[in-house]
C-alpha positions as CSV (number, residue, x, y, z in Angstrom):
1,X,0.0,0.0,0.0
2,X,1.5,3.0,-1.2
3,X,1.3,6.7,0.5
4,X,-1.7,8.1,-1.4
5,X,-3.7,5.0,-0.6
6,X,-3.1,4.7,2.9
7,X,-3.9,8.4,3.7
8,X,-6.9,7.5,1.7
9,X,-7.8,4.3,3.2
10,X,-7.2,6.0,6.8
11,X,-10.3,8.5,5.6
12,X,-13.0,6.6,4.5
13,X,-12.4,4.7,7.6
14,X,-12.9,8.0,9.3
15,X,-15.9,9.0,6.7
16,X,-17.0,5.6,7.9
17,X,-17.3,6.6,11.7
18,X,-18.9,10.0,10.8
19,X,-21.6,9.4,8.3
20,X,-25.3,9.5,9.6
21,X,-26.8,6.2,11.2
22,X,-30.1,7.2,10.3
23,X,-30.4,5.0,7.3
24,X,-29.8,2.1,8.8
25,X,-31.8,2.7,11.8
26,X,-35.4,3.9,10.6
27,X,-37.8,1.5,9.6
28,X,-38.4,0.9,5.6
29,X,-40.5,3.4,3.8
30,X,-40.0,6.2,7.1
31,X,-38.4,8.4,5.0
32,X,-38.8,12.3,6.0
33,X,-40.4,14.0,3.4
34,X,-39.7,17.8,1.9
35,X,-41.3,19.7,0.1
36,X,-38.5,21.5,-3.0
37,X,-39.6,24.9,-2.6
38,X,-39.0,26.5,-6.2
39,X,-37.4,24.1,-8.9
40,X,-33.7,26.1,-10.0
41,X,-30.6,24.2,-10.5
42,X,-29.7,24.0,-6.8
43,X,-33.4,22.7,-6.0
44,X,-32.7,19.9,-8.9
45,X,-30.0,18.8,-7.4
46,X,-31.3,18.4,-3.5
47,X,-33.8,16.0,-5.3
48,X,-31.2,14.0,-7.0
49,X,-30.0,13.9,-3.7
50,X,-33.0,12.9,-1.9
51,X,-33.8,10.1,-4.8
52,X,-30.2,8.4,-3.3
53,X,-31.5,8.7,0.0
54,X,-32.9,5.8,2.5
55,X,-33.9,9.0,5.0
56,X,-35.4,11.6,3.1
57,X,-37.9,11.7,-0.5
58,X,-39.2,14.4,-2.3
59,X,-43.0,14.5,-1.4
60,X,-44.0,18.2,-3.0
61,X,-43.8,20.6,-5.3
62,X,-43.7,24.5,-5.2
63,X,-43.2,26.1,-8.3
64,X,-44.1,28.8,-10.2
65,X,-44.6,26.6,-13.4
66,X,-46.2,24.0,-12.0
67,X,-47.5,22.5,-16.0
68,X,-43.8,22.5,-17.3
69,X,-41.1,22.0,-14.1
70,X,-43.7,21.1,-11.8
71,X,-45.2,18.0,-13.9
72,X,-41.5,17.3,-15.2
73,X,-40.6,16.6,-11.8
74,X,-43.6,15.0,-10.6
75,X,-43.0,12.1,-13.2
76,X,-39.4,12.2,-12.2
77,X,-39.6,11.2,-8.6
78,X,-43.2,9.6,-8.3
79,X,-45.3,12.8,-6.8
80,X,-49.0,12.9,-7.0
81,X,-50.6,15.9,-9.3
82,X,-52.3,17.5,-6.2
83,X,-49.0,17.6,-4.4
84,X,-47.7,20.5,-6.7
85,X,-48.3,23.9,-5.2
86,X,-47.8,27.5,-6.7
87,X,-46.3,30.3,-4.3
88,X,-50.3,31.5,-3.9
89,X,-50.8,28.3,-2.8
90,X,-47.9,27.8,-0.3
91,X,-50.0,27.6,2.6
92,X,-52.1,24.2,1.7
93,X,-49.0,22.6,2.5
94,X,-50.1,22.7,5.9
95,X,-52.6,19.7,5.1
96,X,-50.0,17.9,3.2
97,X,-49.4,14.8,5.9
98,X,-46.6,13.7,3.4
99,X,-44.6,17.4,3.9
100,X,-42.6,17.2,7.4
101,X,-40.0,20.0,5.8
102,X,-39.5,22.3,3.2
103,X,-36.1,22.8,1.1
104,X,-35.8,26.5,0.1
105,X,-33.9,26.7,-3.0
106,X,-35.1,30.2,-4.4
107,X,-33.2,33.2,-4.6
108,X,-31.7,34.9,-1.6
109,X,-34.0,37.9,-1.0
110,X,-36.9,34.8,-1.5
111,X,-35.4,32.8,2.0
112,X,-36.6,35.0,5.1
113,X,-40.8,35.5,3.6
114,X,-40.4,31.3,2.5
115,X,-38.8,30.1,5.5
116,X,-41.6,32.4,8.4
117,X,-44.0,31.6,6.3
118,X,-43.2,27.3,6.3
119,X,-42.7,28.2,10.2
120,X,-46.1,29.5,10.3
121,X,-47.5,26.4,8.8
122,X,-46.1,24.4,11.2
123,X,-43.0,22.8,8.3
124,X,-39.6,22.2,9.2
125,X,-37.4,24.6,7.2
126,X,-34.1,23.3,5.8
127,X,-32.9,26.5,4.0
128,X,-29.7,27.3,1.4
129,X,-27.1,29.9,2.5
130,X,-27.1,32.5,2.5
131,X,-29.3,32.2,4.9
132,X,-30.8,35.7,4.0
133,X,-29.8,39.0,2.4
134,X,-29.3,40.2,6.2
135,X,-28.9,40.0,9.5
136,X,-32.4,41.2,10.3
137,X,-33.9,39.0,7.9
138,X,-31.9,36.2,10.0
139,X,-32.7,37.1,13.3
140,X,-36.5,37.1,11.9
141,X,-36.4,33.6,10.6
142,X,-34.4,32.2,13.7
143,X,-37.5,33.7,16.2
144,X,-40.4,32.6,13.7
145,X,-38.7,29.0,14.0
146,X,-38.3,29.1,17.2
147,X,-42.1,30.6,17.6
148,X,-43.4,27.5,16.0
149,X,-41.2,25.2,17.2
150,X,-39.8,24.0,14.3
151,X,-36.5,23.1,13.2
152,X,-34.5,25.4,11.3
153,X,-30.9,24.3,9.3
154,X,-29.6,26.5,7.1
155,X,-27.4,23.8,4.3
156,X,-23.9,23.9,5.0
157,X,-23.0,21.4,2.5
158,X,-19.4,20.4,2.9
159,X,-19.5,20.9,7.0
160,X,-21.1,17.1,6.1
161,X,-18.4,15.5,3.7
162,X,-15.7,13.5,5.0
163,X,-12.9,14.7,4.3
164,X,-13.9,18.0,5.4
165,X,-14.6,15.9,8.8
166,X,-11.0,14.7,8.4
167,X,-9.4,18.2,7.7
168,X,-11.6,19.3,11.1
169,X,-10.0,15.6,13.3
170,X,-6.4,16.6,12.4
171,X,-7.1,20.6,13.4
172,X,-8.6,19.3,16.3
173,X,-5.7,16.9,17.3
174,X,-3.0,19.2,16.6
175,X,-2.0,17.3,13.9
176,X,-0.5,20.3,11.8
177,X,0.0,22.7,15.6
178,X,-1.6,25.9,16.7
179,X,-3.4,27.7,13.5
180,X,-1.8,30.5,12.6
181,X,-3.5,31.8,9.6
182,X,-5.7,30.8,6.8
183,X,-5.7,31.9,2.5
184,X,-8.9,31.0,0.8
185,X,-11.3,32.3,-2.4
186,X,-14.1,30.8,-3.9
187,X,-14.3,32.2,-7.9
188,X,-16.7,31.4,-11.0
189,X,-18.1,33.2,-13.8
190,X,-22.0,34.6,-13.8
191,X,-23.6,34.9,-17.5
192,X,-24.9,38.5,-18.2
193,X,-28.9,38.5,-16.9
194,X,-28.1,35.8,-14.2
195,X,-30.4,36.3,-10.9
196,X,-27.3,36.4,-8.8
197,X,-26.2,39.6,-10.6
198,X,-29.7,41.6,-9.3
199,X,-29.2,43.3,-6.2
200,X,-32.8,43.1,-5.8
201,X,-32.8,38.8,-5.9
202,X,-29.5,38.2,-4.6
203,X,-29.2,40.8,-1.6
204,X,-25.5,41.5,-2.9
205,X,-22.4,40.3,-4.4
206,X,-20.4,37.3,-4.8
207,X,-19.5,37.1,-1.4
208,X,-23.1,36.1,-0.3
209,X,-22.8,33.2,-2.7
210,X,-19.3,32.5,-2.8
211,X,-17.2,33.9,-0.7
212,X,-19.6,32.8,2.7
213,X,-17.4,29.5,1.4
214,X,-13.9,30.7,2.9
215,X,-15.6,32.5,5.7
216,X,-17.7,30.0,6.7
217,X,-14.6,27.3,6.4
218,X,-12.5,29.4,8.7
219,X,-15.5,30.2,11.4
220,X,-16.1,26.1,11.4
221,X,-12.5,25.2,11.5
222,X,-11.4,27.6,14.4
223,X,-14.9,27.8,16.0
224,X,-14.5,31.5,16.7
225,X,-15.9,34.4,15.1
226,X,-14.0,37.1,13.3
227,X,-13.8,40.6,14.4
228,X,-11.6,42.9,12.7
229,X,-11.6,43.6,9.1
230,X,-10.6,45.2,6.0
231,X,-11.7,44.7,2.5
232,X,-11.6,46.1,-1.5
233,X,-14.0,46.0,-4.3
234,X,-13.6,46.0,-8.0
235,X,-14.7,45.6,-11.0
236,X,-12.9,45.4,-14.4
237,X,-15.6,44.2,-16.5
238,X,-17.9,47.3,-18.0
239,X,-19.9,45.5,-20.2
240,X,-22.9,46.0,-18.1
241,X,-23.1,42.7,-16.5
242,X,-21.8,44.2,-12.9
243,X,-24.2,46.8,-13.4
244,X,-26.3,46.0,-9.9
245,X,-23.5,44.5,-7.8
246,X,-19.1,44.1,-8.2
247,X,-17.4,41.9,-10.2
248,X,-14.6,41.0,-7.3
249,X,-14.1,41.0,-3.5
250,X,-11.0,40.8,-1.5
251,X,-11.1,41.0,2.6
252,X,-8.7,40.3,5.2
253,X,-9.8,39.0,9.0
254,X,-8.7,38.8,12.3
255,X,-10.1,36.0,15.0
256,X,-9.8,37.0,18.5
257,X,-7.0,34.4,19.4
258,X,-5.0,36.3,16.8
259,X,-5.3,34.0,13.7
260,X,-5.7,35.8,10.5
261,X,-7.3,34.7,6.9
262,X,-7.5,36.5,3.5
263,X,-9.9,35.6,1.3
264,X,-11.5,36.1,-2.1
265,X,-14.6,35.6,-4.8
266,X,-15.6,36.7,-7.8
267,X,-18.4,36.4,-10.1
268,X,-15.9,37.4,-13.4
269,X,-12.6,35.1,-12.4
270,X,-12.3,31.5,-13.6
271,X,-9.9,29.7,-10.9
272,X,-10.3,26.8,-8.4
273,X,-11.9,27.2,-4.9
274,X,-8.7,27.0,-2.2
275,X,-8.4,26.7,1.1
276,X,-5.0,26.4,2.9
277,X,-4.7,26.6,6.6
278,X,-1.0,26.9,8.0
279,X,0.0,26.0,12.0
280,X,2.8,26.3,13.4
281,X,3.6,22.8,12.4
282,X,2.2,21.7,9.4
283,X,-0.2,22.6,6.9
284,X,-3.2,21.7,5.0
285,X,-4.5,22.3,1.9
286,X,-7.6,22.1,0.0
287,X,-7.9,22.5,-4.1
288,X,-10.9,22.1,-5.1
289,X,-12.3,23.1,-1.8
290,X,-15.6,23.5,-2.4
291,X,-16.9,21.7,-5.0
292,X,-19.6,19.2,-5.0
293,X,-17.5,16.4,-5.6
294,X,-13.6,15.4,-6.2
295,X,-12.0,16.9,-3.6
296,X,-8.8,17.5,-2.9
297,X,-6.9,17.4,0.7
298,X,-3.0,17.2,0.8
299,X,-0.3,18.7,3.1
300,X,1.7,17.7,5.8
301,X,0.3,17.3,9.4
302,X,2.0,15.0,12.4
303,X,5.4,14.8,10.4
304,X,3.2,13.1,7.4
305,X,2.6,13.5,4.0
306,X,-1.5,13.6,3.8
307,X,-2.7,13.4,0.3
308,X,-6.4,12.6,0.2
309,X,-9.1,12.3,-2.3
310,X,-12.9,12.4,-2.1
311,X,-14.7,9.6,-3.0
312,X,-18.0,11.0,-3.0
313,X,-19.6,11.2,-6.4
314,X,-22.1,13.7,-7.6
315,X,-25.2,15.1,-5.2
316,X,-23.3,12.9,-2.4
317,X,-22.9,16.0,0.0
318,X,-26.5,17.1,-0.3
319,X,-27.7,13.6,0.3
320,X,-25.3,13.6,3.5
321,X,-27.2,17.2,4.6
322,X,-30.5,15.4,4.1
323,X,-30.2,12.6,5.5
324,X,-28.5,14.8,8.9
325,X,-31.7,17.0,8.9
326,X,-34.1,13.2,8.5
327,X,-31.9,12.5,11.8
328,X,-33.2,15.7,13.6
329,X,-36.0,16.1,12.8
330,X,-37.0,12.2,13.7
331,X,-35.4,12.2,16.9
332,X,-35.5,15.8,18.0
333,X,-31.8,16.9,18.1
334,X,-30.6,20.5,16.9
335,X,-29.0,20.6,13.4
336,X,-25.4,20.8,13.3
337,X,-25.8,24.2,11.0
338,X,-29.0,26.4,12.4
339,X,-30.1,29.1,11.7
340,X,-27.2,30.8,14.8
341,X,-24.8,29.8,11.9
342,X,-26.3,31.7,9.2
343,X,-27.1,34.8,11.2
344,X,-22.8,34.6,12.1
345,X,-22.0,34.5,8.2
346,X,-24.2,37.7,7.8
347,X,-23.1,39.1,10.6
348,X,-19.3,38.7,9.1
349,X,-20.7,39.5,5.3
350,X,-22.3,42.7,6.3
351,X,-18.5,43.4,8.2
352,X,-16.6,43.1,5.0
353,X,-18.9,44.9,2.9
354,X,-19.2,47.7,5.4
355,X,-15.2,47.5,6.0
356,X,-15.3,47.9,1.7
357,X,-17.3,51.0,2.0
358,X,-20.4,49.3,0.2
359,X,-22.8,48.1,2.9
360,X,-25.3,45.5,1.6
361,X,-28.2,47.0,3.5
């Protein structure tokens, strides 16, 4: 066995200690159902997700085209006509014994009025990050949950893949000594007219989408919360397509224990998503970081050489979040990613744009 496959072997041994026992513990055909709340790309592939679980299954529809994407996906994954809802009719869900949680997939500025009003209805509320386009709209949707009684999870993908797990055991250990700093960015292109490029849909920039990567990373890996900050904005690109919000953020932070990160995202960059974290004895690396799949871990930690590969292949990560939110919900436990976690992101979002002179809000 040579290096690359023992560091391997030695994670899915860990992924094998970490992954949910959910599946194998509920009872066939107990599968927590949700409810995709509008059908975009990220919504298709929660229910690809969902189709691989044993824990959770698409069981309605809420869609503004519920003829065209609401029958396509009703064939798709076995759901009856009269379980696909418009937004009007968002509210009926309430008599929907099949619906124990909703999945908000919709556009930022969408997540606060969808999640208080699933609350209201007495749903479970598993919700994508950003959690909201501020830390009002947070602080709403945490008390609304709360109100009800409800569960709220805001879906923190990769704080459920293995090898993220792994990064967090040998951190934890003081496999690679006491952190010292972190570099990180999260960077893709966005097509002239895309909804993430309206300030009115997507609350801001391409740190609400992708830089909340890094920054969330960092918060998770040191469990503390950043508090000093400074940050630039630009864009390059005058076509028109960064009309509403900037083509490229760059911020640096400060943790209280004195660890420090710079970070960076862009909506007009092509380059893989990083993440290195240095200690004062060895260092880790991820590239890709944050992909879905194909992961990349490497560095040197406990005088080793780690080099580690994901094995997880496609919606893997969002069938891992699914099944984690089944667990909860069935046995009453508080998510590992709430709605506190989403509210700290904002918190830290609204920080760096204020610290850029452009405040979000």
């Amino acid at each position: 066995m040579n290096r690359r496959q023992f560091t391997t072997a030695s994670a899915l041994a860990l992924a094998a200690t970490r992954l949910p026992s959910f599946a194998q513990s509920q009872p066939p055909g107990k599968r927590v159902g949700f409810a995709a709340v509008g059908l975009g790309s990220i919504s298709d592939i929660f229910m690809q997700a969902c189709a691989n679980s044993q824990s959770a299954k698409i069981t309605a529809l809420v869609t503004g085209h519920p003829s065209e994407k609401g029958s396509k996906y009703a064939a798709m994954y076995g759901i009856p006509k009269t379980s696909i809802y418009t937004y009007k009719q968002y509210e009926r869900l309430a008599d929907n014994k099949e619906v124990d949680a909703v999945y908000i997939g919709l556009p930022n500025s969408m997540h606060c009025e969808y999640t208080v009003r699933a609350a209201r209805i007495g749903k479970h509320v598993l919700c994508e990050k950003p959690m909201a386009i501020s830390s009002t709209e947070c602080r709403t949707m945490i008390q609304e949950c709360h109100t009800a009684n409800v569960k709220l999870m805001i879906a923190y993908r990769v704080h459920y893949d293995p090898t993220w797990k792994q990064a967090m055991q040998i951190i934890d250990s003081g496999g690679i000594g006491e952190l010292q700093s972190f570099q990180g960015g999260f960077f893709n292109q966005q097509r002239p007219g895309a909804w993430r490029l309206s300030r009115k849909l997507g609350g801001g920039g391409s740190v609400l989408d992708l830089g909340i990567y890094p920054l969330n990373a960092i918060r998770h890996l040191t469990r503390e919360e950043p508090n000093n900050f400074t940050a630039v904005v630009s864009t390059r690109d005058f076509s028109g397509r960064f009309a509403e919000v900037e083509q490229s953020v760059e911020w640096t932070m400060k943790l209280p224990s004195g660890i420090i990160a710079s970070c960076g995202c862009s909506y007009g960059q092509t380059a893989p998503g990083f993440l290195t974290i240095n200690g004062d004895k060895g260092s880790l690396q991820f590239q890709p970081a944050f992909n879905y799949d194909g992961l990349h871990l490497f560095g040197r930690a406990n005088d080793q050489e780690i080099d580690v590969l994901s094995t997880g292949k496609g919606a893997f990560q969002f069938t891992l979040e699914a099944d984690h939110f089944a667990d909860c919900i069935r046995h009453n436990k508080q998510p590992e990613s709430p709605g506190e976690e989403g509210l700290k992101d904002m918190l830290a979002i609204e920080a760096i744009y204020g610290a850029a002179g452009t405040p979000i809000a």
